[in-house]
N, C-alpha and C positions, 0 to 999 in steps of 0.2 A: 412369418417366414424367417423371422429374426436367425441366424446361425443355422440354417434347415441349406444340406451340400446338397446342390441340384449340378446336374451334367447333362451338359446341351450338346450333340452333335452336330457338328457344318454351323457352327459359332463364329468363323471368320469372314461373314457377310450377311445381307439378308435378312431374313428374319429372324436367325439363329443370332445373332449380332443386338440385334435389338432388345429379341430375350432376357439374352444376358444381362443388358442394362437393365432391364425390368426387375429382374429379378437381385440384383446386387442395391437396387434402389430401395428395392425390400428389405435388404440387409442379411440375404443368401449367402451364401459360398458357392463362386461359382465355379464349376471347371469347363473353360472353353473347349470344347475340340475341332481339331481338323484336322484335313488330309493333305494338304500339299501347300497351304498358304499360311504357315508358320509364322512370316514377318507381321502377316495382318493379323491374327491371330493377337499374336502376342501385345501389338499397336491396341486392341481394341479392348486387352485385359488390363494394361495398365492406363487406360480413361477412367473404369469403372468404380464404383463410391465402394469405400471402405477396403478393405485388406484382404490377403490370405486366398484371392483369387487363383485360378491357375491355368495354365493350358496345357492340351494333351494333344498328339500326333497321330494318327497312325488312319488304313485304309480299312474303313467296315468290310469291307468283302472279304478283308485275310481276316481268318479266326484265328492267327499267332498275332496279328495288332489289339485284336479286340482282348484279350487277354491283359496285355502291354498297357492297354487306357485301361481297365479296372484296377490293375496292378497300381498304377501311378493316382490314381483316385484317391483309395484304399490307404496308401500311403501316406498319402498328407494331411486324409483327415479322417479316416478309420472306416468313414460311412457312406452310403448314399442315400439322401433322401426323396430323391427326385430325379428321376431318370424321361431326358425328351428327346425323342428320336426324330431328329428334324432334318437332319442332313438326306439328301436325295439327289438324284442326277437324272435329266428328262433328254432323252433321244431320240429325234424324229426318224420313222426307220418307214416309208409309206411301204404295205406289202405291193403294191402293184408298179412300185419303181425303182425296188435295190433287189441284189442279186443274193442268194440262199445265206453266203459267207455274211454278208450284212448283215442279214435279219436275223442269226445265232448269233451276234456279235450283239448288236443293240439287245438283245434280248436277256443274253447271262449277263454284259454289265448292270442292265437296267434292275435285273432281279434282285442280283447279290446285293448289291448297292441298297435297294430300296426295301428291300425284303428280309433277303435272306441275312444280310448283316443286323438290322435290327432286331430279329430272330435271335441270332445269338448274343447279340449285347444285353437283352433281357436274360436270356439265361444267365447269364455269371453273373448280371446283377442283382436278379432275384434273389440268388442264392445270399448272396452279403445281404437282403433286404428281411430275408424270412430268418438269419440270425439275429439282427439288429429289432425285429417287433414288428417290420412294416416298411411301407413306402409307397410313392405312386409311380406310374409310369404312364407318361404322353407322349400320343406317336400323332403324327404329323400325314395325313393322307391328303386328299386331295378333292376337289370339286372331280375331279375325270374319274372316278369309282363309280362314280353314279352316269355321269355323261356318256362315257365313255371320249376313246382319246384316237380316233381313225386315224391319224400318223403317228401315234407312238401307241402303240395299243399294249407294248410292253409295259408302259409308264401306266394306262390305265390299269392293266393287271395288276401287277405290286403293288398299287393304294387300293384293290379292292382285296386283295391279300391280308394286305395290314392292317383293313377294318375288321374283317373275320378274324386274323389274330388277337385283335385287342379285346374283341369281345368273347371271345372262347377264355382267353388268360384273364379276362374279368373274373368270372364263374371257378374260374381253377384257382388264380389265387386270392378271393375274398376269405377263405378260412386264416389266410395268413397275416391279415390284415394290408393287405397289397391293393389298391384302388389303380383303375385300368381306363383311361380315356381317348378318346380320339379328337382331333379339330383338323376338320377337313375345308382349307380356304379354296376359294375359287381364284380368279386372276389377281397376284398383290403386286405393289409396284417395289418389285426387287430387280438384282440386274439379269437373272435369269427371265424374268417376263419383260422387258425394255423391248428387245428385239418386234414381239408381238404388239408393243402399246405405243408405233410409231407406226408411221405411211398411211394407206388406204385400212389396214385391219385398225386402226386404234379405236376411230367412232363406233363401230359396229362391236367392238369389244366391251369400250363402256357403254353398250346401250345397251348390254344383256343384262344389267341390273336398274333398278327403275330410282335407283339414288342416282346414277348415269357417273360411276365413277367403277374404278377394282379397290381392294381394298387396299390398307396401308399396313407398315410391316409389323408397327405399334397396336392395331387392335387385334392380331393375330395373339404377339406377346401377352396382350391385358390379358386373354382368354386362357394362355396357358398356367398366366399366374396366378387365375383364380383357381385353376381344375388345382394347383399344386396347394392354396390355402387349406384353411381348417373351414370345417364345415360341409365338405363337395364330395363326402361318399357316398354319400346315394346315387351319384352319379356317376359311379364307375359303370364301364359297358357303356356308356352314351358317348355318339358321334354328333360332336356341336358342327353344324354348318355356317360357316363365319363367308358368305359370299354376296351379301348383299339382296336376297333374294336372287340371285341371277340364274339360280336350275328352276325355278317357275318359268311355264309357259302364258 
């Protein structure tokens, strides 16, 4: 991974956060991004081992930001070799107890955010990848693709979205030398799942997996840094399930 420029989206917490320590430990170039948390952002690029880091701002949903973060990328280090779509936003929206204005509301955030913006962040970045000889790209779906997500059933659509994305843009760009993966976690302990890994839900949460824990935000990262090494294209189009066992019955 020695000098190989990876760009991690929703890098200001979480697993995106962690990532990036993985991958600068590797001795990456990393560019942070995020949307609205710029101090942490920037707090968590200069902890990270070695130099030449960076952060980038802007909101996936606007196609004039996504533009903005290639541009600023591109700039500082010409390339991308590693594109991970990790940033996401999850909105409980139940259909049988908010009103029509809601459930379009949760629904295009949930999209743009989870879908359609990492939709287009692979396009402009493809294009710099299929100049440059290659590249990979990891998207970030979810255990509820397969489960399904009966109060945010928008959240489950967009990671079952993203998994048919990743795998069609497999097939499309393996001539280009482009490798296409997916890691789909079940429950990690970030601050977006805190909420559900406290009260009466926590025990029945970890006891959907039979190591009786969710996972942590570190073996999420291990897995993205291997899809990003040498040696893992055969494995483009594969959806690793990093959840402990916990979608067996």
């Amino acid at each position: 991974m020695k000098d190989q420029v990876v760009l991690i989206t929703g890098a200001s917490g979480g697993i995106g956060s962690v990532m990036a320590a993985q991958f600068a430990d590797a001795d990456a170039k990393v560019i942070l991004h995020y949307n609205s948390q710029q101090e942490r952002a920037t707090s968590i690029c200069a902890k990270l081992k070695g130099k030449g880091h960076i952060t980038v701002g802007g909101d996936l949903a606007n196609p004039n930001a996504i533009d903005k973060i290639v541009e600023q990328a591109l700039s500082a280090f010409g390339r991308i070799d590693v594109l991970i779509n990790n940033a996401g936003t999850y909105i409980e929206h139940p259909i049988d107890k908010i009103n029509f204005d809601e459930w379009q509301s949760a629904w295009n955030k949930t999209i743009n955010t989870n879908l359609i913006g990492p939709s287009n962040l692979i396009f402009k970045v493809v294009k710099e990848m299929i100049k440059q000889g290659g590249g990979k790209i990891i998207n970030i779906s979810s255990r509820g693709a397969f489960r399904g997500e009966p109060t945010a059933p928008a959240y489950g659509a967009s990671k079952s979205g993203l998994n048919a994305m990743g795998q069609s843009l497999a097939i499309a760009l393996a001539p280009h030398n482009i490798f296409v993966y997916t890691i789909a976690p079940g429950f990690v302990e970030t601050a977006m799942a805190r909420p559900y890994l406290t009260g009466e839900r926590k025990e029945k949460i970890l006891n959907q997996s039979p190591l009786g824990r969710v996972a942590k935000p570190e073996e999420i990262a291990k897995t993205a840094v291997f899809l990003a090494s040498k040696g893992t294209d055969f494995l483009t189009g594969c959806i690793i399930d990093v959840n402990g066992a916990s979608y067996l019955r």
